[in-house]
Biopython code that builds the backbone (N, CA, C, O; Angstrom):
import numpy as np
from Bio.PDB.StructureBuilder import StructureBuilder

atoms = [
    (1, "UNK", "N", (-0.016, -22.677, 27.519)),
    (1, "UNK", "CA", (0.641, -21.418, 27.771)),
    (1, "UNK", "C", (2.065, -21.700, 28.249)),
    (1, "UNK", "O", (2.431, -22.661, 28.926)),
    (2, "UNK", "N", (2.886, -20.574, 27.720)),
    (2, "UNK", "CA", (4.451, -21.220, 28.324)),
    (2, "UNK", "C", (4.815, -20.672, 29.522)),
    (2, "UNK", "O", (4.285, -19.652, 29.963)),
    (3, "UNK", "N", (5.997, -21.496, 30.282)),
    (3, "UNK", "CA", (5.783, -21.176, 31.813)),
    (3, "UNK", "C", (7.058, -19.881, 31.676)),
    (3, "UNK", "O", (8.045, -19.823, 30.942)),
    (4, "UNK", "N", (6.661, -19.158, 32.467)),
    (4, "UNK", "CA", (7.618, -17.762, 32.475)),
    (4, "UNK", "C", (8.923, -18.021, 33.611)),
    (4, "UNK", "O", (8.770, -18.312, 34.797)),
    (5, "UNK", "N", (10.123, -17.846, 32.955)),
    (5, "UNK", "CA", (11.610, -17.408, 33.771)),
    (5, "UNK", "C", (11.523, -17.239, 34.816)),
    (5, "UNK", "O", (10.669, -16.354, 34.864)),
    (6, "UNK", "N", (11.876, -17.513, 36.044)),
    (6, "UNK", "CA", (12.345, -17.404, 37.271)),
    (6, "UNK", "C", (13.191, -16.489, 37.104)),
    (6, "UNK", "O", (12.932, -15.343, 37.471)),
    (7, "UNK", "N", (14.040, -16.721, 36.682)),
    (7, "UNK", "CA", (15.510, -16.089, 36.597)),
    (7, "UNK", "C", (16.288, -15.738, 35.215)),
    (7, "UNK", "O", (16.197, -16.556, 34.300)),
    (8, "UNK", "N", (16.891, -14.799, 35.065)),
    (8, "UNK", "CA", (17.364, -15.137, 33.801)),
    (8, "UNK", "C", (19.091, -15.003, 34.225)),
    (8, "UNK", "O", (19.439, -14.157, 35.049)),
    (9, "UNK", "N", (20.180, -16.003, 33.512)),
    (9, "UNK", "CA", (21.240, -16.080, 33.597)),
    (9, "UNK", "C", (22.270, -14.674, 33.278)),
    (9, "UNK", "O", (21.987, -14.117, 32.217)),
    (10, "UNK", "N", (23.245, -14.140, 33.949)),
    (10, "UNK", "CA", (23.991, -12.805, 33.072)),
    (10, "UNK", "C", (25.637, -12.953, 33.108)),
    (10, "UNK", "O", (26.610, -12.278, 32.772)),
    (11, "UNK", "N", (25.399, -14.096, 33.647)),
    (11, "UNK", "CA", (27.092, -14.039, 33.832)),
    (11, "UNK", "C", (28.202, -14.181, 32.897)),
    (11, "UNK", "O", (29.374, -13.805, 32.928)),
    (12, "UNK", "N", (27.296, -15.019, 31.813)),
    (12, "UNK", "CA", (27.962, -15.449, 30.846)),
    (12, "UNK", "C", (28.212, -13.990, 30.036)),
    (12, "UNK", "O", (29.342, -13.954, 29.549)),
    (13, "UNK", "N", (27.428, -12.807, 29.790)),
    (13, "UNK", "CA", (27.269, -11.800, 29.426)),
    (13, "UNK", "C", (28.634, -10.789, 29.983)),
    (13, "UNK", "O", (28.932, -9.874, 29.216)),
    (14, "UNK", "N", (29.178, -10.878, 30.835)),
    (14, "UNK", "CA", (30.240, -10.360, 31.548)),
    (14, "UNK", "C", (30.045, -8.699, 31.557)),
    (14, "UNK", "O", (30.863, -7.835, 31.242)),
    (15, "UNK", "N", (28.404, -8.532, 32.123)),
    (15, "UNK", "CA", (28.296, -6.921, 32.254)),
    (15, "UNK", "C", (28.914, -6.595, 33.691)),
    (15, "UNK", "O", (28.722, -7.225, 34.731)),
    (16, "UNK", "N", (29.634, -5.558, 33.515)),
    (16, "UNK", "CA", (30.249, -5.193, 34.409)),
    (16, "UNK", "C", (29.894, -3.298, 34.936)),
    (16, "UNK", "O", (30.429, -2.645, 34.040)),
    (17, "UNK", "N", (29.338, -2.441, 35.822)),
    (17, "UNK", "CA", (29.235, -1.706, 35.754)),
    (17, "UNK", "C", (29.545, -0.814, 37.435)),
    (17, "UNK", "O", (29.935, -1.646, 38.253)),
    (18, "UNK", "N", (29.457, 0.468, 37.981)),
    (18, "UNK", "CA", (29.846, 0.790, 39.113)),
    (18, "UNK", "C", (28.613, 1.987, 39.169)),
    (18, "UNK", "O", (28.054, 2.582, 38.247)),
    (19, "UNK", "N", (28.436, 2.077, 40.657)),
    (19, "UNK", "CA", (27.454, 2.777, 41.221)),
    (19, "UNK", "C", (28.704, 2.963, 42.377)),
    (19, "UNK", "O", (29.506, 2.212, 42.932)),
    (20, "UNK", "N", (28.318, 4.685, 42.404)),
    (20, "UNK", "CA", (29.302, 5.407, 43.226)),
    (20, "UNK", "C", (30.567, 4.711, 43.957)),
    (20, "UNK", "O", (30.784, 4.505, 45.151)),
    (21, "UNK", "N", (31.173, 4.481, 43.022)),
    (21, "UNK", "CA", (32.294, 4.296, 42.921)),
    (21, "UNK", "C", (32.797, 2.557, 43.750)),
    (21, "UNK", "O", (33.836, 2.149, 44.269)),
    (22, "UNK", "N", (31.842, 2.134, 43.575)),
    (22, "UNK", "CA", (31.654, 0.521, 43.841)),
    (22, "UNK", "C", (31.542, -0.369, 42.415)),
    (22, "UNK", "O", (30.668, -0.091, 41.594)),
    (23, "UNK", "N", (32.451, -1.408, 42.204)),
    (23, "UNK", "CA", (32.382, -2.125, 41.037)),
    (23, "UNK", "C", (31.754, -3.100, 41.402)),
    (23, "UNK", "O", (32.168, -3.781, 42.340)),
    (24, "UNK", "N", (30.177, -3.505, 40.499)),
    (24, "UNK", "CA", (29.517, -4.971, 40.266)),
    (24, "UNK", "C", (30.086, -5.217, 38.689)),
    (24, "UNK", "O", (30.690, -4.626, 37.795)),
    (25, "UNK", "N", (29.214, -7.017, 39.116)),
    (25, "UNK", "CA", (28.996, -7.898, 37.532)),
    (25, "UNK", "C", (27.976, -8.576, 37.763)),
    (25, "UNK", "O", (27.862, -9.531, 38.532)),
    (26, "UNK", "N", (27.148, -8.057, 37.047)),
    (26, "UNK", "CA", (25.817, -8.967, 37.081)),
    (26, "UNK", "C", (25.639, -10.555, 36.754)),
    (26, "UNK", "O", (26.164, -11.085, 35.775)),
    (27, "UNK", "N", (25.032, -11.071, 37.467)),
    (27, "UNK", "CA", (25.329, -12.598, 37.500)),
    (27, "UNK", "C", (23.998, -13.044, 37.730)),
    (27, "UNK", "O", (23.970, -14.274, 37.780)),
    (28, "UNK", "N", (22.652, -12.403, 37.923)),
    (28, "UNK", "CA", (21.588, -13.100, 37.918)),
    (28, "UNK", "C", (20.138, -11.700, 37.585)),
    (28, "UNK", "O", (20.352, -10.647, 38.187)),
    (29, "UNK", "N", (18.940, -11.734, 36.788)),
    (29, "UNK", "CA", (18.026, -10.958, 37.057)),
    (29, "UNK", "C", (16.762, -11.750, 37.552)),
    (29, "UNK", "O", (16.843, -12.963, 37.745)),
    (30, "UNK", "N", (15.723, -11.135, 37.733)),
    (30, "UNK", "CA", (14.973, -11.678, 38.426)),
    (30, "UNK", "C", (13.466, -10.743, 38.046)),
    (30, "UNK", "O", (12.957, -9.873, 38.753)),
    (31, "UNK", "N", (13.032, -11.202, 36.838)),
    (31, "UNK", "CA", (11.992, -10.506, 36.411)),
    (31, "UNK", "C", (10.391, -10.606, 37.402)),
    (31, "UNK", "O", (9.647, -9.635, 37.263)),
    (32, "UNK", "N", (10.115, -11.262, 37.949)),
    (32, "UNK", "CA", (8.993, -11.189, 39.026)),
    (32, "UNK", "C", (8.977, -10.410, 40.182)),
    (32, "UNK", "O", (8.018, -10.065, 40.874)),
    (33, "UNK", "N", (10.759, -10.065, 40.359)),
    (33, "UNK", "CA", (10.828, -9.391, 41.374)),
    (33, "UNK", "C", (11.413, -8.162, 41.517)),
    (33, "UNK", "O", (11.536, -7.575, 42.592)),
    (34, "UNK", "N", (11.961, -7.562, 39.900)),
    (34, "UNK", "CA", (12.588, -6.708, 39.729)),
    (34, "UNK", "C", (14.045, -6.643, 40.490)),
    (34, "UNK", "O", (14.371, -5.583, 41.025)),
    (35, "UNK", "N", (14.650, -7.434, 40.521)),
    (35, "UNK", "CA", (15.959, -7.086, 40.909)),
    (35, "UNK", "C", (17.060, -7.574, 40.533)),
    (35, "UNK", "O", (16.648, -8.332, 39.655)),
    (36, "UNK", "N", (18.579, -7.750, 40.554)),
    (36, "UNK", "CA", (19.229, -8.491, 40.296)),
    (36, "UNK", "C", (20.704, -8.232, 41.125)),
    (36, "UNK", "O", (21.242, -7.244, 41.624)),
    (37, "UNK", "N", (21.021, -9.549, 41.000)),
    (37, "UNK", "CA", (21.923, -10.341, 41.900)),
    (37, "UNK", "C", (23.255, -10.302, 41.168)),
    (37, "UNK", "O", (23.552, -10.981, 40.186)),
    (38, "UNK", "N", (24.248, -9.130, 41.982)),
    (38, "UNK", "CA", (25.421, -8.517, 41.175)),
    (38, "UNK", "C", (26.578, -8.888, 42.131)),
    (38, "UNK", "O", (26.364, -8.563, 43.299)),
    (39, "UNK", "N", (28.058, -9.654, 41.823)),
    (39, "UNK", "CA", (29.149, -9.725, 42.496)),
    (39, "UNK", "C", (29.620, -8.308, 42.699)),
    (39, "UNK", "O", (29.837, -7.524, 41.775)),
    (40, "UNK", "N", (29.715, -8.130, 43.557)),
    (40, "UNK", "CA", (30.679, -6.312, 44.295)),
    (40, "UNK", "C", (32.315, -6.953, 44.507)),
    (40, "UNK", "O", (32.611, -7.714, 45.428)),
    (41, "UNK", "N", (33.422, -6.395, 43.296)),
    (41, "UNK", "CA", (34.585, -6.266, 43.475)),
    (41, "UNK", "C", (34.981, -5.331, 44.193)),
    (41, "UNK", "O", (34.359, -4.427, 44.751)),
    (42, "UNK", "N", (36.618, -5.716, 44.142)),
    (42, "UNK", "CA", (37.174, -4.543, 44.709)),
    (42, "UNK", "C", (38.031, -3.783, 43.330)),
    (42, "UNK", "O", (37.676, -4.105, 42.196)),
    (43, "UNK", "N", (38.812, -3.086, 43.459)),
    (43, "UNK", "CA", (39.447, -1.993, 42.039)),
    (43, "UNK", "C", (40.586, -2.934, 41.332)),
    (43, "UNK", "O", (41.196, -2.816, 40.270)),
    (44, "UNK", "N", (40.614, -3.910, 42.363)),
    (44, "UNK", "CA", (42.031, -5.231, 41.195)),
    (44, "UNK", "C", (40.837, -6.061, 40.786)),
    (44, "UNK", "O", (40.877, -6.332, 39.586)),
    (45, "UNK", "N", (40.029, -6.434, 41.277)),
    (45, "UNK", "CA", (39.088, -7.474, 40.075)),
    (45, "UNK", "C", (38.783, -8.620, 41.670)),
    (45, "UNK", "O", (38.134, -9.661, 41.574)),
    (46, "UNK", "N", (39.198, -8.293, 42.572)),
    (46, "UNK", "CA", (38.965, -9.517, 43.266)),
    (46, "UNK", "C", (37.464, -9.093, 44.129)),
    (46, "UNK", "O", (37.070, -7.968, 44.436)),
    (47, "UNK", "N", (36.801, -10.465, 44.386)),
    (47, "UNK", "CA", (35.397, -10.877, 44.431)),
    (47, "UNK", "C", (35.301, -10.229, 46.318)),
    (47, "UNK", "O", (36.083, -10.505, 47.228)),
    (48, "UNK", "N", (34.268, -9.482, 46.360)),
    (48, "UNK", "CA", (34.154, -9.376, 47.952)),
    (48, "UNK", "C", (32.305, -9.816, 48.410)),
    (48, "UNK", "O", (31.975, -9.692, 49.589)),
    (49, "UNK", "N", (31.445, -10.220, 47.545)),
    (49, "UNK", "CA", (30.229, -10.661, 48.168)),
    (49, "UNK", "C", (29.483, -10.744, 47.138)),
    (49, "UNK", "O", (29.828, -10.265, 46.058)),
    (50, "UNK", "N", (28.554, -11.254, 47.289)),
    (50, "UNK", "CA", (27.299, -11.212, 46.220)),
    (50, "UNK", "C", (26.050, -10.437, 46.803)),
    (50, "UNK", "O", (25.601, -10.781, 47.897)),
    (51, "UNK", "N", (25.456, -9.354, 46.063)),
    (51, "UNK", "CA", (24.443, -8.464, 46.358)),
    (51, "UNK", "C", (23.334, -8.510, 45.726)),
    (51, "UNK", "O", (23.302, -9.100, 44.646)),
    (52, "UNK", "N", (22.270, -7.952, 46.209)),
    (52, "UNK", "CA", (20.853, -8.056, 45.408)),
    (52, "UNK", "C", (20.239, -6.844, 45.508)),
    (52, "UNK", "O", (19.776, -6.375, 46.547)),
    (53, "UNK", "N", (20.229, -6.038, 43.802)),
    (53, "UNK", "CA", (20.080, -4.806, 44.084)),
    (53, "UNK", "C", (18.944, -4.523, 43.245)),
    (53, "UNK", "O", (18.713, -5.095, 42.180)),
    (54, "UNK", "N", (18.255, -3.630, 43.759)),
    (54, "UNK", "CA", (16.672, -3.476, 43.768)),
    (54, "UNK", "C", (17.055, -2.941, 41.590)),
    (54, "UNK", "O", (18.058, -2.327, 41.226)),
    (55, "UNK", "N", (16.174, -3.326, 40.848)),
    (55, "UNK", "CA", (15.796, -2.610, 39.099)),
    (55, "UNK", "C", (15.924, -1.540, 38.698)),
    (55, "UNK", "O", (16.110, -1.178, 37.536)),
    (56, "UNK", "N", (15.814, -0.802, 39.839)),
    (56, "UNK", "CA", (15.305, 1.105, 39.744)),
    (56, "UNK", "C", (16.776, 2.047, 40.003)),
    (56, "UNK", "O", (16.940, 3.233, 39.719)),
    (57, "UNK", "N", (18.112, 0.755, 40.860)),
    (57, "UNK", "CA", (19.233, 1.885, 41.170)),
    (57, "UNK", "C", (20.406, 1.151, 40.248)),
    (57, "UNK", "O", (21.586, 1.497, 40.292)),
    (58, "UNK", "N", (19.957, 0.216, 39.512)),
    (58, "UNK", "CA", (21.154, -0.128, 38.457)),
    (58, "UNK", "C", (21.012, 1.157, 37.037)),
    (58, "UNK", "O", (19.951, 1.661, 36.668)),
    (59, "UNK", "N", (22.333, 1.432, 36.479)),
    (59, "UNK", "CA", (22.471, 2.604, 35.593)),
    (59, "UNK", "C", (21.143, 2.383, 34.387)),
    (59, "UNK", "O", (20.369, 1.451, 34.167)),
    (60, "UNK", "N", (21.272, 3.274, 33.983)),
    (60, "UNK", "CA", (19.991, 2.912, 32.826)),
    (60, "UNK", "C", (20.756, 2.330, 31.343)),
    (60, "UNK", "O", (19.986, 1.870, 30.499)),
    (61, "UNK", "N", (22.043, 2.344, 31.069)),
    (61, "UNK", "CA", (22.688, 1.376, 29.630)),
    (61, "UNK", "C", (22.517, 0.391, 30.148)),
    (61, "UNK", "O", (21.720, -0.360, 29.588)),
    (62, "UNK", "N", (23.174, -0.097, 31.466)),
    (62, "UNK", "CA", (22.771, -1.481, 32.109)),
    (62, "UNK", "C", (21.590, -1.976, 32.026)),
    (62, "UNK", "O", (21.528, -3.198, 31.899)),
    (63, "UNK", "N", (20.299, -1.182, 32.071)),
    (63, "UNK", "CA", (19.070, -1.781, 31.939)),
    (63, "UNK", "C", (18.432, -2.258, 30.808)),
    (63, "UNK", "O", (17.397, -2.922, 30.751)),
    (64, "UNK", "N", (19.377, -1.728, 29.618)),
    (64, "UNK", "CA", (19.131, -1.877, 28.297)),
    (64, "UNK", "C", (19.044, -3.140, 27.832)),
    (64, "UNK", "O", (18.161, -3.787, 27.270)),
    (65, "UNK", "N", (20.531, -3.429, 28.308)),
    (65, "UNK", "CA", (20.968, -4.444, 28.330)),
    (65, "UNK", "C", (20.411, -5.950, 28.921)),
    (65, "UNK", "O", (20.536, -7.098, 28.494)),
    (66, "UNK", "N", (19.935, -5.541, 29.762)),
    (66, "UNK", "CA", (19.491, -6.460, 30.627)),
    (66, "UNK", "C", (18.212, -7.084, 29.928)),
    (66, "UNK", "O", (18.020, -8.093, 29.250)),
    (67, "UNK", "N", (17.408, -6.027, 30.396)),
    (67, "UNK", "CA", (15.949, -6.385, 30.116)),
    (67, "UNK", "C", (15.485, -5.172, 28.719)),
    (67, "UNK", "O", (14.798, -4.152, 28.778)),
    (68, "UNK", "N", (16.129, -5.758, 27.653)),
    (68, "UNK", "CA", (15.964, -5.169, 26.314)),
    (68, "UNK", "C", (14.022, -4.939, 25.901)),
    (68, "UNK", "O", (13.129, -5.590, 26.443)),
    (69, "UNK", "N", (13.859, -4.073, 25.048)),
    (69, "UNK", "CA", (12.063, -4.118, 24.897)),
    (69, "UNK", "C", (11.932, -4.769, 23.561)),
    (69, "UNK", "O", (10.817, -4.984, 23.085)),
]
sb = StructureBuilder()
sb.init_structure("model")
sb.init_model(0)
sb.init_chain("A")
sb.init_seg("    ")
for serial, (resi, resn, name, xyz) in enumerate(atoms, 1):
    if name == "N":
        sb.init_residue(resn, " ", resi, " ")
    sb.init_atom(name, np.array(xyz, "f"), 0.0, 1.0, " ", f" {name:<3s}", serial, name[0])
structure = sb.get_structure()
């Protein structure tokens, strides 16, 4: 049987999306745990933290994307 993803990579993908008026880029998902691990810019492009945001409050094109069926 094959061993299942930990993680799957997104950075290379350069999705970029905003939740009330906060800009992420997704940079990691995390299918066992439903969540994923998004850099939070600021409005020039520069980096202010790395976040881990629960499956259910990222936009739904983003989810498409992500975790396609």
């Amino acid at each position: 049987m094959a061993k299942k993803k930990k993680s799957v990579e997104l950075s290379d993908k350069k999705i970029k999306f905003t939740i009330e008026k906060r800009f992420f880029k997704a940079i990691r998902y995390y299918p066992t745990a439903m969540s994923l691990d998004a850099m939070e810019l600021d409005e020039k492009g520069d980096k202010l933290g790395v976040i881990n945001l629960a499956f259910a409050h990222i936009p739904k094109d983003i989810k498409k994307i992500v975790k396609p069926k």
